[in-house]
C-alpha positions as CSV (number, residue, x, y, z in Angstrom):
1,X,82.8,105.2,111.4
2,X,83.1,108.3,108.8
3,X,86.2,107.4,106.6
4,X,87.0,108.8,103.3
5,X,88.2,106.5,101.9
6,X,86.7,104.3,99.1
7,X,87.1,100.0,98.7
8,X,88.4,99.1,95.6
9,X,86.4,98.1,92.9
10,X,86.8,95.3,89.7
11,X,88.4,97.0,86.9
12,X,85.4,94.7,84.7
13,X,82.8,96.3,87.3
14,X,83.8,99.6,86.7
15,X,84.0,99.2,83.2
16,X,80.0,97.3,83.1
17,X,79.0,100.1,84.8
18,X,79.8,102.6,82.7
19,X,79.2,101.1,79.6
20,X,75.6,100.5,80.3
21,X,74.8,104.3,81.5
22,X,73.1,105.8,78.1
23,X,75.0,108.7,76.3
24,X,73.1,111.2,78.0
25,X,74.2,110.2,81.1
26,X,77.8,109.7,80.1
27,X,78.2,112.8,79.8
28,X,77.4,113.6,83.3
29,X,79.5,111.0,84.6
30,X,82.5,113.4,85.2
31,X,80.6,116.0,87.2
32,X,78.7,112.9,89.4
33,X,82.3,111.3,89.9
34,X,83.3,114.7,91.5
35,X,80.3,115.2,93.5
36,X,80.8,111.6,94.9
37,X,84.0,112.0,96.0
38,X,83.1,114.8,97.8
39,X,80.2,113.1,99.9
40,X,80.1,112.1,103.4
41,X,81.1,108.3,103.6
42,X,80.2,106.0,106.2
43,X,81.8,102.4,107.0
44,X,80.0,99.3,108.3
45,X,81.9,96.3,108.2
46,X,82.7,95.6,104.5
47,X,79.7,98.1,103.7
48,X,80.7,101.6,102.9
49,X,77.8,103.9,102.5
50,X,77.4,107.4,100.7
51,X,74.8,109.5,101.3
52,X,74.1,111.4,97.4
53,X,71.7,114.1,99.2
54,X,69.5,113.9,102.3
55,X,67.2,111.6,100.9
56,X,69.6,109.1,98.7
57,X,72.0,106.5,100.0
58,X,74.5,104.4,97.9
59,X,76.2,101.4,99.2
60,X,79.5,99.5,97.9
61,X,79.7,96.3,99.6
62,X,83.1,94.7,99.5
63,X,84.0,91.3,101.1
64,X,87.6,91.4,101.6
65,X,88.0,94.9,100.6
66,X,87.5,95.1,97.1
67,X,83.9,95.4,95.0
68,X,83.8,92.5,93.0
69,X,80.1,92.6,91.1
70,X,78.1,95.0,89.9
71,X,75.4,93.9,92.4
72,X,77.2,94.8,95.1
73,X,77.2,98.6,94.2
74,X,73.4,99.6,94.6
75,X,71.6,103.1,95.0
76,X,68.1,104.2,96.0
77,X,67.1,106.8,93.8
78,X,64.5,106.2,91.4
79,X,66.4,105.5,88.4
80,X,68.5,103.0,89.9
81,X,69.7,100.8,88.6
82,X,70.5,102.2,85.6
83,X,71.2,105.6,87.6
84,X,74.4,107.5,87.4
85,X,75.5,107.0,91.0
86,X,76.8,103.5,90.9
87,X,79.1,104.3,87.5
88,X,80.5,107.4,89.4
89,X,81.4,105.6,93.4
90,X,83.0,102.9,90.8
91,X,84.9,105.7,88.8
92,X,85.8,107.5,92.2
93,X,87.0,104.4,94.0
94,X,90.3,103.2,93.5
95,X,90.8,100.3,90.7
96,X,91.9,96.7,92.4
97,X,94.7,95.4,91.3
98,X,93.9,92.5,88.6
99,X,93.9,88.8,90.3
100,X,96.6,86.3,89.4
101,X,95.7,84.3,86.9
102,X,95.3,80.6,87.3
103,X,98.2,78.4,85.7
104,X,97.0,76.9,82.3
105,X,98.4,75.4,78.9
106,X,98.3,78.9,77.0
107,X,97.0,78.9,73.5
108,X,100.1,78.5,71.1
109,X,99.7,79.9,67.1
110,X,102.5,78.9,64.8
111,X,103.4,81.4,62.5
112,X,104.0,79.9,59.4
113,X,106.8,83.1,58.5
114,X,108.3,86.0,60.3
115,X,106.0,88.9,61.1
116,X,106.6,91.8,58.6
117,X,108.5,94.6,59.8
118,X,106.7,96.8,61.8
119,X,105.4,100.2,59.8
120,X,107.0,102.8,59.6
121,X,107.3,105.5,62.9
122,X,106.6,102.3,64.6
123,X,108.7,101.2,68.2
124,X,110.6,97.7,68.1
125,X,112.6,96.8,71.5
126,X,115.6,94.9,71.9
127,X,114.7,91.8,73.5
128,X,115.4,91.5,77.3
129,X,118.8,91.2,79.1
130,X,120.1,87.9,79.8
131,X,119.0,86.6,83.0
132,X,116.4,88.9,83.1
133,X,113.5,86.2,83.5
134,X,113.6,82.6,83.6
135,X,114.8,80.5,80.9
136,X,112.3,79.5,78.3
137,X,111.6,75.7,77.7
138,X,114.3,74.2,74.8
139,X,111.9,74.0,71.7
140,X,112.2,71.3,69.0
141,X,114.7,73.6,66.2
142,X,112.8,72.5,63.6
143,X,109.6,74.2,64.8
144,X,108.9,77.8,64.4
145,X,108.8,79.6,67.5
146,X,106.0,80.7,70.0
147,X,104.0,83.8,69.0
148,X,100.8,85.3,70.2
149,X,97.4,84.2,69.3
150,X,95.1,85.9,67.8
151,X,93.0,85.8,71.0
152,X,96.1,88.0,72.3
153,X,97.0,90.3,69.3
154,X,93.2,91.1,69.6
155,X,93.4,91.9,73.3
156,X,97.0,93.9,72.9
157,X,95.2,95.8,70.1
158,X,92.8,97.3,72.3
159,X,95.1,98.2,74.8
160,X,97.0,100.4,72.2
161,X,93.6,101.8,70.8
162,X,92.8,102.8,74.5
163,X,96.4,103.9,75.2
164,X,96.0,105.8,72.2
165,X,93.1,107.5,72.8
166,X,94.5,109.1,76.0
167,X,97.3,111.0,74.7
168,X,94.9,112.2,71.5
169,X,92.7,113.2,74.9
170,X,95.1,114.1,77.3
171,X,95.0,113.9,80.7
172,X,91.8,116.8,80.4
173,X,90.1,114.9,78.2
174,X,90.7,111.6,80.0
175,X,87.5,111.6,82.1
176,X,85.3,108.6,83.5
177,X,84.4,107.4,80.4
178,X,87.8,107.3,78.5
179,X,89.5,105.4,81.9
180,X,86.4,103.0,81.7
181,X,88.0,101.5,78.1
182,X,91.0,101.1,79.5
183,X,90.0,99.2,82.2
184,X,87.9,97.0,80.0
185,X,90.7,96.5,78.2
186,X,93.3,95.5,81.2
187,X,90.6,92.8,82.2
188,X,91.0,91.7,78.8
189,X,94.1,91.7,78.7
190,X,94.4,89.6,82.5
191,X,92.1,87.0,80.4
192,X,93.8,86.5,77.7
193,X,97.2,85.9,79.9
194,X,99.1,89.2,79.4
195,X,99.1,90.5,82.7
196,X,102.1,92.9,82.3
197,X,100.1,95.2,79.5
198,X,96.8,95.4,81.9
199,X,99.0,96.2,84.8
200,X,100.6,98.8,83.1
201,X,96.9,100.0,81.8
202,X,95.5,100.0,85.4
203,X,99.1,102.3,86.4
204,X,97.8,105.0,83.4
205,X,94.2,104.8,85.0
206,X,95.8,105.5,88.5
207,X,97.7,108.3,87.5
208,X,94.9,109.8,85.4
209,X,92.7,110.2,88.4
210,X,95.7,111.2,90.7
211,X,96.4,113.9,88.0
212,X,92.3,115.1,87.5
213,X,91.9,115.5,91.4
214,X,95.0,117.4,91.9
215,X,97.3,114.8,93.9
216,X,100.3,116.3,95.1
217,X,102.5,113.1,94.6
218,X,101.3,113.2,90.8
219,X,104.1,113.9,88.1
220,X,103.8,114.0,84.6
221,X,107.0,111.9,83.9
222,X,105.3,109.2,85.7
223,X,102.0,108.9,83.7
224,X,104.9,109.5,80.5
225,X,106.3,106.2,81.7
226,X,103.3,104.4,82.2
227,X,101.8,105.5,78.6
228,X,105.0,104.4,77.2
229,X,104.9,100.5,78.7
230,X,101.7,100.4,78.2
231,X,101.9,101.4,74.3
232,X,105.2,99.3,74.4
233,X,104.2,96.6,76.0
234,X,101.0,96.5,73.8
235,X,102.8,96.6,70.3
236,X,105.1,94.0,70.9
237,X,102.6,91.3,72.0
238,X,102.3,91.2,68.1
239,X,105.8,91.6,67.1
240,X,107.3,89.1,69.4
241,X,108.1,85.9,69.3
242,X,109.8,83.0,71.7
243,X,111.7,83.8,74.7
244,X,110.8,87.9,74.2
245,X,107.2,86.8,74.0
246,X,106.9,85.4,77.5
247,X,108.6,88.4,78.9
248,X,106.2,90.9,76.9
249,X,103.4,88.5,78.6
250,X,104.6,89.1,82.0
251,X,103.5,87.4,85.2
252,X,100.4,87.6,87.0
253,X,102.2,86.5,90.3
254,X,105.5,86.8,91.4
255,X,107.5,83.4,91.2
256,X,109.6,82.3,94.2
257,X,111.9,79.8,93.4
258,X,113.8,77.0,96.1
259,X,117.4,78.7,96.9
260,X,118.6,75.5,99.1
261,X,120.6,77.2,102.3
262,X,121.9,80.8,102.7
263,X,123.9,82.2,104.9
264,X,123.0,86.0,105.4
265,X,124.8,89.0,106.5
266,X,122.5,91.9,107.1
267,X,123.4,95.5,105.9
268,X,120.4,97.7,106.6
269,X,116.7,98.5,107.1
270,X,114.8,101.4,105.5
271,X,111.1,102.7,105.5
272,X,108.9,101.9,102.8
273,X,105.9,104.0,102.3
274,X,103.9,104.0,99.6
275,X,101.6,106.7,97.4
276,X,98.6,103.7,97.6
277,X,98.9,104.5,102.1
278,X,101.2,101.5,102.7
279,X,103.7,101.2,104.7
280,X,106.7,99.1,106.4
281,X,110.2,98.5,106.3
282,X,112.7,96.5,103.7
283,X,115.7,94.5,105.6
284,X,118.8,94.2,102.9
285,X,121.2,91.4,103.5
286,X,123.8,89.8,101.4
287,X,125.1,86.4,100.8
288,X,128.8,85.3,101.0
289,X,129.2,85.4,97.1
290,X,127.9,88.6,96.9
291,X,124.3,88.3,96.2
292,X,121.8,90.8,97.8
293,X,118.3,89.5,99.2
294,X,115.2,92.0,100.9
295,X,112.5,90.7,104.0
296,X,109.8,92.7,103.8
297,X,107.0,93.2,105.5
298,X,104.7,95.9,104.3
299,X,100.6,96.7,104.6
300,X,98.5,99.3,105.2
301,X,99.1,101.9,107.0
302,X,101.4,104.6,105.7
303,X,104.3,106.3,108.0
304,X,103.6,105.3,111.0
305,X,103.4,101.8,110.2
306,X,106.9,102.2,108.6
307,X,108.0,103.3,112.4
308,X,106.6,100.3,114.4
309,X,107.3,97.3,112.1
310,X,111.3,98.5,112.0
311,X,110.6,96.7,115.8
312,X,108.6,93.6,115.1
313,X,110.1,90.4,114.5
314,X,111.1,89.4,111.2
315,X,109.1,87.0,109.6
316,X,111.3,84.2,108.5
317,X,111.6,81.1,110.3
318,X,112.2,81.0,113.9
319,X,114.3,84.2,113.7
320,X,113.1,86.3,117.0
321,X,115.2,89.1,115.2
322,X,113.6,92.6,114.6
323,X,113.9,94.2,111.3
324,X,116.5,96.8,112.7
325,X,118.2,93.8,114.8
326,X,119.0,92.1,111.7
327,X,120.4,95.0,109.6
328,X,123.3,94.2,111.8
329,X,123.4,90.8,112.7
330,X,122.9,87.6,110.1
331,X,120.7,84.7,109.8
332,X,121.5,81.3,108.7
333,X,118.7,80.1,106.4
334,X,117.5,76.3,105.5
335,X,114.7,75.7,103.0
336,X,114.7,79.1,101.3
337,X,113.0,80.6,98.4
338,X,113.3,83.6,97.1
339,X,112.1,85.5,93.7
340,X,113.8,86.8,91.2
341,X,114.3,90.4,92.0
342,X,115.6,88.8,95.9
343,X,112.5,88.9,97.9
344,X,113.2,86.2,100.2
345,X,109.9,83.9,100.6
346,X,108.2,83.1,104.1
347,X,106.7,79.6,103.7
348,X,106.1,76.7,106.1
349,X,109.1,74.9,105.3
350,X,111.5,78.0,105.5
351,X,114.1,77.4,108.5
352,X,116.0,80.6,110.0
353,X,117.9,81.4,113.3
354,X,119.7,84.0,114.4
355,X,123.9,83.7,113.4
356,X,126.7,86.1,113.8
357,X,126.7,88.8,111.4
358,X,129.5,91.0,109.8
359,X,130.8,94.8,109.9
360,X,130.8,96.5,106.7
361,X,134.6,96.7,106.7
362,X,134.8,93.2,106.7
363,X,134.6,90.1,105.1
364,X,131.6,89.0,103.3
365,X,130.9,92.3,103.0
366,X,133.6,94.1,102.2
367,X,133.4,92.8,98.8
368,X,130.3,95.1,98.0
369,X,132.7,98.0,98.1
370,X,135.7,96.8,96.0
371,X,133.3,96.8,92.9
372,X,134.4,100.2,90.6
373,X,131.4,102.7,90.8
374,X,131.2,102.9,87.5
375,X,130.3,99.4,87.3
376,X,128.1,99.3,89.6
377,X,126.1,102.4,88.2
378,X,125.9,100.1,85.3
379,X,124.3,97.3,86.9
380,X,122.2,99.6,89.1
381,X,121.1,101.0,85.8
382,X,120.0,97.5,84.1
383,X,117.6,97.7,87.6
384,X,116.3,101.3,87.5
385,X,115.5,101.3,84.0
386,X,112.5,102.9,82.9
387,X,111.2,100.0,81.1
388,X,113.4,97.4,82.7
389,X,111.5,94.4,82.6
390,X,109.3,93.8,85.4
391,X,110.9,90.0,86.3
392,X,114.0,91.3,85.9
393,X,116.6,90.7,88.7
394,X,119.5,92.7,89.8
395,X,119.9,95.7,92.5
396,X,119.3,99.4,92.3
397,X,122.1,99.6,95.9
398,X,125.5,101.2,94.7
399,X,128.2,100.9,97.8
400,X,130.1,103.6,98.1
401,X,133.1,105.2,100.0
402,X,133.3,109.0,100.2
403,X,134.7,112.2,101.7
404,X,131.8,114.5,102.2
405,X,132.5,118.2,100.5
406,X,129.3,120.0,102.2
407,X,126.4,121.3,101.0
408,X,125.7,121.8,97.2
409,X,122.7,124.0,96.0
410,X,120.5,123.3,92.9
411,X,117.3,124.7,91.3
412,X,115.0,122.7,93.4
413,X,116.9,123.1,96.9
414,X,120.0,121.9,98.3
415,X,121.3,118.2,98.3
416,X,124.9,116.5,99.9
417,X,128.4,116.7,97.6
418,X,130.3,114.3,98.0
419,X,133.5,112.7,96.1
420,X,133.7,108.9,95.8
421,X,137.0,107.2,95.5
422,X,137.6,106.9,91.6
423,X,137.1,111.3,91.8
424,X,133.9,111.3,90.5
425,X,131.7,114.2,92.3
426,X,128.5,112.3,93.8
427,X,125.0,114.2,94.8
428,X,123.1,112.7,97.5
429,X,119.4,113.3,98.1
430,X,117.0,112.5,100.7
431,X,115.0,109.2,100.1
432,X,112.0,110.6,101.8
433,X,111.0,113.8,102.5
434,X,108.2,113.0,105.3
435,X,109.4,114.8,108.4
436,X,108.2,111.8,110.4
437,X,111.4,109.9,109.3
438,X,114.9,111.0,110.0
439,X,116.4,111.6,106.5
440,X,116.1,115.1,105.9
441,X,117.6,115.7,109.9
442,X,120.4,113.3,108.8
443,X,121.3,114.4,105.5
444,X,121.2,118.0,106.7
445,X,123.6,116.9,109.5
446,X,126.0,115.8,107.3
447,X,126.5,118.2,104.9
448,X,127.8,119.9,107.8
449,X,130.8,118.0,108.0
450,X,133.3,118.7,105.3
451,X,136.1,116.5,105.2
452,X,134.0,113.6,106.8
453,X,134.9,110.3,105.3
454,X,132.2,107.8,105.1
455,X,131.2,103.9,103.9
456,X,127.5,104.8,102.8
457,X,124.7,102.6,100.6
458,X,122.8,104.6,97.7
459,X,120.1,104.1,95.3
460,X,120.7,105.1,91.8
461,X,119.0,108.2,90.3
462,X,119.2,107.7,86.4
463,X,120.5,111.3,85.7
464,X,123.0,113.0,83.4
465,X,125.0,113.4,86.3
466,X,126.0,111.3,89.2
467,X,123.1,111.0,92.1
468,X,122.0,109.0,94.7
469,X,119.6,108.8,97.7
470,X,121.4,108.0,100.3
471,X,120.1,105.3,102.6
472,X,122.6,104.1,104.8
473,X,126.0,105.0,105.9
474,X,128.9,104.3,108.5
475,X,128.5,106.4,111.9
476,X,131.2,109.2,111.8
477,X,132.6,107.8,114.5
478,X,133.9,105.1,112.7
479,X,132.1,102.8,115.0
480,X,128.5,101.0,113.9
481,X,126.3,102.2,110.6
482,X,123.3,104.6,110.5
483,X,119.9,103.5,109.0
484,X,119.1,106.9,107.7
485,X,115.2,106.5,108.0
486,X,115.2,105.7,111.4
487,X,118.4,106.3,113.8
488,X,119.3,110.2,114.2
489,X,122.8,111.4,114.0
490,X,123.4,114.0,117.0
491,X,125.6,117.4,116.4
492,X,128.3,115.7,118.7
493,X,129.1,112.6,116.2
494,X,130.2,115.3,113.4
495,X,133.3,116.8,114.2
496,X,132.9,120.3,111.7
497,X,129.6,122.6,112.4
498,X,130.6,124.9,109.9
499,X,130.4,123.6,106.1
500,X,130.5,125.9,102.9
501,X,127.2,125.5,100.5
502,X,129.1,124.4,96.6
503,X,127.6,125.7,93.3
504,X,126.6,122.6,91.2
505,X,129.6,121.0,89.8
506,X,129.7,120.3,86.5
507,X,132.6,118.1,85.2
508,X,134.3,119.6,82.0
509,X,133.5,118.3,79.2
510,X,130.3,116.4,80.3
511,X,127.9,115.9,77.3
512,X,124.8,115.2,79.5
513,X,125.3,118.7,81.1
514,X,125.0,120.4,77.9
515,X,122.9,118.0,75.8
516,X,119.5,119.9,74.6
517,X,117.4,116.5,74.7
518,X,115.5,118.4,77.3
519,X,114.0,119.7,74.2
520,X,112.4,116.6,73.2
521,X,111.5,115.3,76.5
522,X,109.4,118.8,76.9
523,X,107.4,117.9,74.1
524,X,106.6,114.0,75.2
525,X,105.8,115.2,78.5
526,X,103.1,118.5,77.2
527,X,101.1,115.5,75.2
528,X,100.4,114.1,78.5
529,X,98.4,116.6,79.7
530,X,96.7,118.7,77.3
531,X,96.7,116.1,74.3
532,X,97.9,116.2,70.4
533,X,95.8,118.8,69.8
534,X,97.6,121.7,72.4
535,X,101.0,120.1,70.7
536,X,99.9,120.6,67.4
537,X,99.6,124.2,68.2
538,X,102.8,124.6,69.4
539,X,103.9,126.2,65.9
540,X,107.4,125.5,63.9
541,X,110.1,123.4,65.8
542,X,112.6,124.1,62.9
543,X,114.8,126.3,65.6
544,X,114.4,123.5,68.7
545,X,115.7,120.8,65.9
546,X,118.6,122.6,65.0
547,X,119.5,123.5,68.3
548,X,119.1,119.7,69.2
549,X,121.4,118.5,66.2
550,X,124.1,121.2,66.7
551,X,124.2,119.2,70.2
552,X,125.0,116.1,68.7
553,X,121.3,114.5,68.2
554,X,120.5,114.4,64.7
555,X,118.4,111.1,65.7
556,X,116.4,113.4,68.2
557,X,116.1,116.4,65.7
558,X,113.9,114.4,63.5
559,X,111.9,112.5,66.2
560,X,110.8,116.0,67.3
561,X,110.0,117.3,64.0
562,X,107.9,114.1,63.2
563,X,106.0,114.0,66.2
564,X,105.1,117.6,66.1
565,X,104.3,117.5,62.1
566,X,101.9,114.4,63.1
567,X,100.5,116.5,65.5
568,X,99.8,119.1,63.5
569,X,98.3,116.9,60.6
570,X,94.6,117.0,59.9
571,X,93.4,115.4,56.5
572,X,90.2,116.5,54.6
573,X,88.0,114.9,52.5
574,X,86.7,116.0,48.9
575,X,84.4,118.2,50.5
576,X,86.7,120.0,52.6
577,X,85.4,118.3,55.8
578,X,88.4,117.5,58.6
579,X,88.6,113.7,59.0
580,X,89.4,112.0,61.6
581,X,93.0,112.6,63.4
582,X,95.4,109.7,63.0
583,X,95.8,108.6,66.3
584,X,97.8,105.5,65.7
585,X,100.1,107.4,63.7
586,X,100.4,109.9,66.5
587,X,101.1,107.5,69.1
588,X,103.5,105.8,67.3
589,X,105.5,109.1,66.4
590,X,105.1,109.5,70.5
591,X,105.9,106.5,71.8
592,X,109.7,106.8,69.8
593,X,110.2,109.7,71.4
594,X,109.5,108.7,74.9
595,X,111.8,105.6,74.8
596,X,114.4,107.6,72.4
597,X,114.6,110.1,75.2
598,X,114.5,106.9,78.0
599,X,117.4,105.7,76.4
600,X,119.6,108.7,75.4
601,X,118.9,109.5,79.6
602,X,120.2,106.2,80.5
603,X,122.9,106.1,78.5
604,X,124.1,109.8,79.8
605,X,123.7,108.7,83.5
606,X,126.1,105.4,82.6
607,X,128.8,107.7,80.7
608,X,129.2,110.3,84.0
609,X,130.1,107.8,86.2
610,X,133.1,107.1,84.7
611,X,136.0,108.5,86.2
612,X,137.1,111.9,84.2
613,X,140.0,111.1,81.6
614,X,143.7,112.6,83.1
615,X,144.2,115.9,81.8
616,X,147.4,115.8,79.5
617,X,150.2,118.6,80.4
């Protein structure tokens, strides 16, 4: 069967491979990766063979669908092993995630005085939210608290040497061999029990090869995020301590805890599709105090998997409830588990059947409307964050009701305007733009109905102005609710064909509308790709920093002129000789500017959903 597609391979297999190839041949590697990729592939079972040229086969074997030893990549051409072949269909596969760790007594070093403060240009984060992991075990007060060993710091500083060496690269520069340190170090780190720092290294590795080969779903603000957590991430392993520490760790496998009984009322399904190919539905449903839990059921298969398992029984207990059936219908639940973002476990000794479920206009669920939007961008916000923490809890849904104003047109295309109760002016956006689903169809529908007034379910877009995608929403009719990725709204349910398109509102006075931290984001994001060096170049920022603290940034204003004047730096010896860039330096000047500009983003997005102040006659 000819297929594409590559098995997975070992992160530590990849990185072997590469590091035993001599210098010579690493600097082929790039150009054999290519070449690979490019191959006819053939599939056998859990054997996937690639013929190099007419006379030259190389085979991945992979039990289970991932490439676990070294042995199981072989090649016939004469140099093998030690050929470049087996490095390059490693380089070219896609990296498995890391396995969960085993539970064990970690390693504990007792710090006999607080760290030193970190040096200067360096990142410290606040620690997380409350609630935002479990509680940490009560410690005796007269000992010092937990910190890392040196087992760890060791391991989180060559995670920040590797992250490092990618932005003084960039994404250009980041070939075979540069992704193959940061893979050793994520199965490093996965040893030495920080599995949130090498999953954030395997998500740069992704998106370096998604960016190299020209994937369309790539965007540089997401490999900007992943450098960030991973240089993040890595820094504080040394600088934290206690409570903060085990949420820098991380966890290699996500915890679900015993919830006793629940009573569920369901709210809605949507498609969930995947950049990795996977695909499925989510089922939201609340409890009666307000809580929101998700049943999943997601795997392979991309789109059109989404479309059939919106049909196929839920699986939870002896529920014979579809996925769609119980977005409007409940379940009464005995035994249940769930983790702690609300994924609701499927174990042996979970109980469900079918129970009566709810309207949105009514009791339980009613409730999820009364909340102010402002608050609930707030708490949405804690979710969405960029580097929210990964065991964090809490929901990215905001439940809104609105009178639809049409059509409203922006630089990349046209969205939905709409005005929630408290008067704040609401975009809405399409959650997925694959025309197998019905979301486009639906949105488009509705902004041809101005003066429609609906009971609809969002998910947050952290932006300077209000913005959702919209998910779900009451029919027009007033009767039933719309899952927006799968049912399709007909011209006769909307009672106005003709709807005017708005220009983007702006609300007066809105800082985020006229704040210039674009300015600074610009230069985070143009490290990514073309590395310290191109920003270096760049010339003088004086104009750009005054410009950003005339706005009202003076903090920005001088991360920009930092990190460009670190760029820019190149020391020489007594013999005039260039030395060696600074790329610790550099990455630390970066890394303040990416979360600076995270947070001054965040911050904007929870200031314009607050209801504009009464103009005074």
């Amino acid at each position: 069967m000819n297929d594409d597609r590559l098995p997975s391979v070992a992160p530590e297999v990849t990185a072997t491979l590469v590091e035993d190839l001599s210098p010579r041949l690493r600097k082929r590697l790039d150009a054999a990766v290519t070449k690979i990729a490019a191959r006819p592939k053939r599939h056998d079972g859990d054997t996937v063979t690639i013929e190099v040229d007419d006379e030259t086969e190389l085979r991945l074997h992979a039990p289970g669908g991932v490439v676990a030893t070294t042995d199981a990549i072989t090649c016939g051409c004469l140099l093998a092993p030690a050929c470049v072949h087996r490095a390059a269909a490693a380089c070219a596969a896609p990296a498995a995630d890391l396995p969960p760790e085993q539970p064990v007594d970690l390693p504990t070093a007792k710090a006999p005085e607080p760290d030193p403060s970190p040096a200067p240009g360096s990142v410290t984060d606040p620690p997380p939210a409350p609630g935002s992991s479990d509680p940490a075990p009560a410690l005796d007060p007269a000992s010092p608290p937990e910190v890392a060993s040196p087992a760890q710091r060791a391991a989180a500083d060559a995670l920040w040497s590797a992250g490092a060496a990618v932005l003084e690269a960039g994404v250009d520069g980041a070939g075979a061999v540069t992704q193959s340190s940061l893979l050793r170090a994520a199965h490093t780190a996965r040893l030495r029990h920080l599995p949130r720092a090498a999953a954030a290294a395997l998500s740069v590795v992704t998106l370096l090869r998604a960016a190299r080969a020209g994937d369309p779903s790539y965007r540089t603000a997401d490999l900007v995020t992943a450098l960030a957590e991973l240089l993040s991430t890595a820094h504080r392993v040394g600088t934290a301590s206690g409570a903060e520490l085990a949420a820098v760790r991380g966890r290699a496998r996500r915890p679900y805890s015993p919830d006793g009984s629940l009573r569920l009322y369901g709210l809605f399904t949507e498609p969930v599709i995947t950049d990795s190919g996977h695909g499925g539905v989510r089922t939201w449903v609340a409890a009666p105090d307000g809580r929101l839990f998700t049943v999943g059921d997601v795997a392979p298969g991309g789109v059109g998997r989404a479309l059939g398992t919106a049909d196929r029984t839920v699986r939870l207990g002896e529920s014979a409830l579809t996925h769609r059936e119980l977005g409007r219908a409940g379940l009464a639940v005995s035994g249940a588990t769930a983790s702690p973002d609300g994924s609701l476990g499927a174990g042996k000794g979970v109980k469900a059947v079918t129970a009566r479920g709810a309207a949105w206009t009514e009791p339980p669920l009613a409730a999820l409307w009364e909340t102010p939007p402002s608050e609930q961008a707030a708490r949405a916000l804690r979710s969405t964050a960029r580097y929210a923490d990964p065991d964090g809890g809490g929901s990215d849904l905001i439940f809104l009701d609105v009178e639809i104003l049409g059509a409203v047109a922006e630089s990349g295309g046209s969205c939905l305007l709409a005005r929630c109760s408290s008067g704040v002016l609401v975009r809405l956006t399409v959650a997925d733009d694959d025309p197998a689903l019905a979301h486009r169809d639906n949105v488009t529908l509705l902004a041809a109905a101005p003066g429609t007034r609906l009971r609809i379910i969002g998910r947050l877009v952290p932006a300077p102005h209000p913005r959702l995608t919209l998910l779900a929403c009451s029919h027009p009719s007033g009767e039933g609710t719309i899952d927006l990725g799968f049912d399709r709204l007909r011209r006769a349910d909307l009672p106005d064909p003709n709807a005017p398109v708005h220009p983007a509102p702006q609300r007066p006075g809105d800082f985020g509308a006229h704040a210039p931290l674009y300015l600074l984001e610009r230069r985070v994001e143009q490290t990514v790709p073309a590395g310290r060096a191109a920003l270096g170049l760049l010339g003088d920022v004086t104009t750009d920093a005054g410009r950003i603290r005339r706005g009202g940034l003076p903090t920005a204003a001088g991360l920009l002129t930092a990190l460009c004047a670190s760029a820019a730096r190149r020391d020489r010896d007594l013999f005039g000789r260039l030395l060696p860039a600074d790329t610790d330096g550099f990455a630390s000047h970066w890394l303040a500017a990416a979360r600076y500009t995270a947070a001054v983003a965040e911050s904007l997005c929870e200031a314009a959903w607050e209801p504009a102040p009464e103009r005074v006659a």
